[in-house]
N, C-alpha and C positions, 0 to 999 in steps of 0.2 A: 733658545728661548728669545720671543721675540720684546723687545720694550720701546712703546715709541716708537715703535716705526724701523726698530731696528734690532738687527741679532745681536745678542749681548754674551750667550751662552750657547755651545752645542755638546750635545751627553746624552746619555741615552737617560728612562727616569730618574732610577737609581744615581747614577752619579750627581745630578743637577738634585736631586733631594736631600744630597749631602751635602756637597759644595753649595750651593746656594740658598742664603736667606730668602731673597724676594721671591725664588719658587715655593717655598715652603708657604710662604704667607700667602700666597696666591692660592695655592691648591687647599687653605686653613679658608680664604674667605670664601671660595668656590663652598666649601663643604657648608658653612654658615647659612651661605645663600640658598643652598639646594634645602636647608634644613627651616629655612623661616620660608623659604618656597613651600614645603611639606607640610607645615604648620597652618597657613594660610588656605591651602586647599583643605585641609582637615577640615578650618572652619568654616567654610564655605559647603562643604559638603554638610556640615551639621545642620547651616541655616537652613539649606536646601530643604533637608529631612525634618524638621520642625516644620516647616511653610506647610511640604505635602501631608504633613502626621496634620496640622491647624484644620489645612483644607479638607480633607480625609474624613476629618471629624467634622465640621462643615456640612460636609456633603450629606455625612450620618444624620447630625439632625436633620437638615432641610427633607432627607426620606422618610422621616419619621413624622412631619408634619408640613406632608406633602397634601395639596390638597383632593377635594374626593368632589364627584358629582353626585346628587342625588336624582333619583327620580319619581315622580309623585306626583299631588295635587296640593295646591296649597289649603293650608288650615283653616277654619274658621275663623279662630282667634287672630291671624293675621290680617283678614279683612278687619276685623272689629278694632284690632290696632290702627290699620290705615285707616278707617271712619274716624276711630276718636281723636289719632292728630289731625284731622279736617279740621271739624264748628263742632266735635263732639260726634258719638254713637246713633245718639235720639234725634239730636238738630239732625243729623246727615240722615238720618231713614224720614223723617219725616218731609224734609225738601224732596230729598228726592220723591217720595210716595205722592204728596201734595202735586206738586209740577208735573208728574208725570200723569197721573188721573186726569189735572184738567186739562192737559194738553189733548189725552184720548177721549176726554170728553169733549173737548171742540171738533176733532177731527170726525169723531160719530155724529155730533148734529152738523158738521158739516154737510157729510153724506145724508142725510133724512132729511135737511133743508134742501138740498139739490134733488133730488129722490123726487120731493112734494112738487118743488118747483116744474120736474119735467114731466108728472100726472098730471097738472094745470095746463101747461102747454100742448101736452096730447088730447085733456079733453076737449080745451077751449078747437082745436086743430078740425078735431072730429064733431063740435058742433057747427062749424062755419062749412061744413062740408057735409051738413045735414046728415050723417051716418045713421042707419037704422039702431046700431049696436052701442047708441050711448043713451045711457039710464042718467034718472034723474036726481041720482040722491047728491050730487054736488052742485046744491042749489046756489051755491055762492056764485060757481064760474059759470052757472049757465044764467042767472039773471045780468051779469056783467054788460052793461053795454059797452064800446070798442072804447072809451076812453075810461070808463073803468077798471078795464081790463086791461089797456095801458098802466095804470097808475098801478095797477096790482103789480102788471108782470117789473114795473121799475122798483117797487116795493122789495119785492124778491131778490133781486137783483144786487140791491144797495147793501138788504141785510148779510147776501152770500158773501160780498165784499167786506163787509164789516170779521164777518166768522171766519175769514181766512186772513185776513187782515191780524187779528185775534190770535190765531192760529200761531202767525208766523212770529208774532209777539212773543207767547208764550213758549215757543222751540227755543228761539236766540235766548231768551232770559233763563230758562233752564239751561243752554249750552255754558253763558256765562257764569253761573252760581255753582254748577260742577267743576266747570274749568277751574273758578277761585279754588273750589273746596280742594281738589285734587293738587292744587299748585302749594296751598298751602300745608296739606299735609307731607307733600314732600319736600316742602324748606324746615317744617321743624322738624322728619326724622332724620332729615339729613342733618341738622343742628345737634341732635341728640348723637347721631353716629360720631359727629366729627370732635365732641367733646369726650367722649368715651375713649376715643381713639388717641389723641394728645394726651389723655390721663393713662395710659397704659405704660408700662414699666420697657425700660429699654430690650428687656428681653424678648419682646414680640416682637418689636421689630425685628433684633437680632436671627428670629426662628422664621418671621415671616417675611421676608425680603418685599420692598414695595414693585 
């Protein structure tokens, strides 16, 4: 038996488990140590088994309110939701329906003022060109003299400007009043989401991981 570095005893077990104390205590704290060694892994083994039985159960709920896709069309009622967090249901049908009529109402007497304007220019065309095939019911362009018929055709001309002019007024001020309405219905239902959401009990979040 060695002690410090040095042999103190030599026997075979048996004899050194008789004759000697400090083997005896030696082989008493070896057995201690193997036993609170034994102890120690138990509980470790247990935490283990806990963690995986936690997680286990974990995993159980999160399968159970796992989520799903759907697929579809959306509802009516959801539009009518998004309208009324806009400016409201009526305000939002009504801009829209307003702005948009007179917007297709410019662009139609755009076209039927250009329309007119280029029947002027063809008649006027084909009276300067003496054509047998022009009739007389557009007494306005065929008494015109050439500076009359200047100030017509710049008439024309100013007002097309004006109606597209008009036109493009009325596109951008609708793009703008949408733009708001839409911007603003998605900052209140986001408002709404996100207070509904902080008022919810710890257990959603616990089932619904962010």
């Amino acid at each position: 038996m060695l002690f410090q570095g040095e042999m103190v005893q030599i026997g075979t077990y048996t004899d050194l488990l008789d004759s000697s104390t400090s083997f005896a205590r030696l082989l008493d704290d070896i057995h201690q140590f193997e036993q609170q060694h034994s102890i120690e892994l138990h509980q470790q083994q247990s935490v283990i088994s806990s963690t995986c039985s936690d997680v286990d159960e974990e995993m159980l709920a999160l399968s159970k309110n796992i989520e799903t896709k759907h697929k579809g069309t959306v509802k009516s009622h959801v539009y009518a939701e998004y309208l009324k967090a806009g400016v409201g249901i009526i305000m939002s049908l009504f801009i829209v329906i307003i702005l948009s009529s007179v917007r297709e109402a410019t662009s139609i007497f755009s076209n039927w003022w250009l329309a007119k304007w280029n029947d002027d220019e063809s008649y006027r065309y084909r009276i300067s060109n003496n054509c047998t095939s022009v009739q007389n019911n557009n007494n306005t362009v065929w008494s015109m003299s050439n500076a009359e018929w200047n100030n017509h055709r710049n008439r024309r001309f100013y007002i097309y400007c004006v109606i597209v002019f008009a036109f493009v007024l009325i596109t951008l001020f609708r793009s703008i009043i949408t733009k708001f309405m839409f911007l603003n219905a998605g900052r209140v239902l986001h408002n709404k989401m996100f207070q509904r959401l902080i008022r919810c009990p710890i257990a959603f979040f616990d089932t619904n991981p962010v």
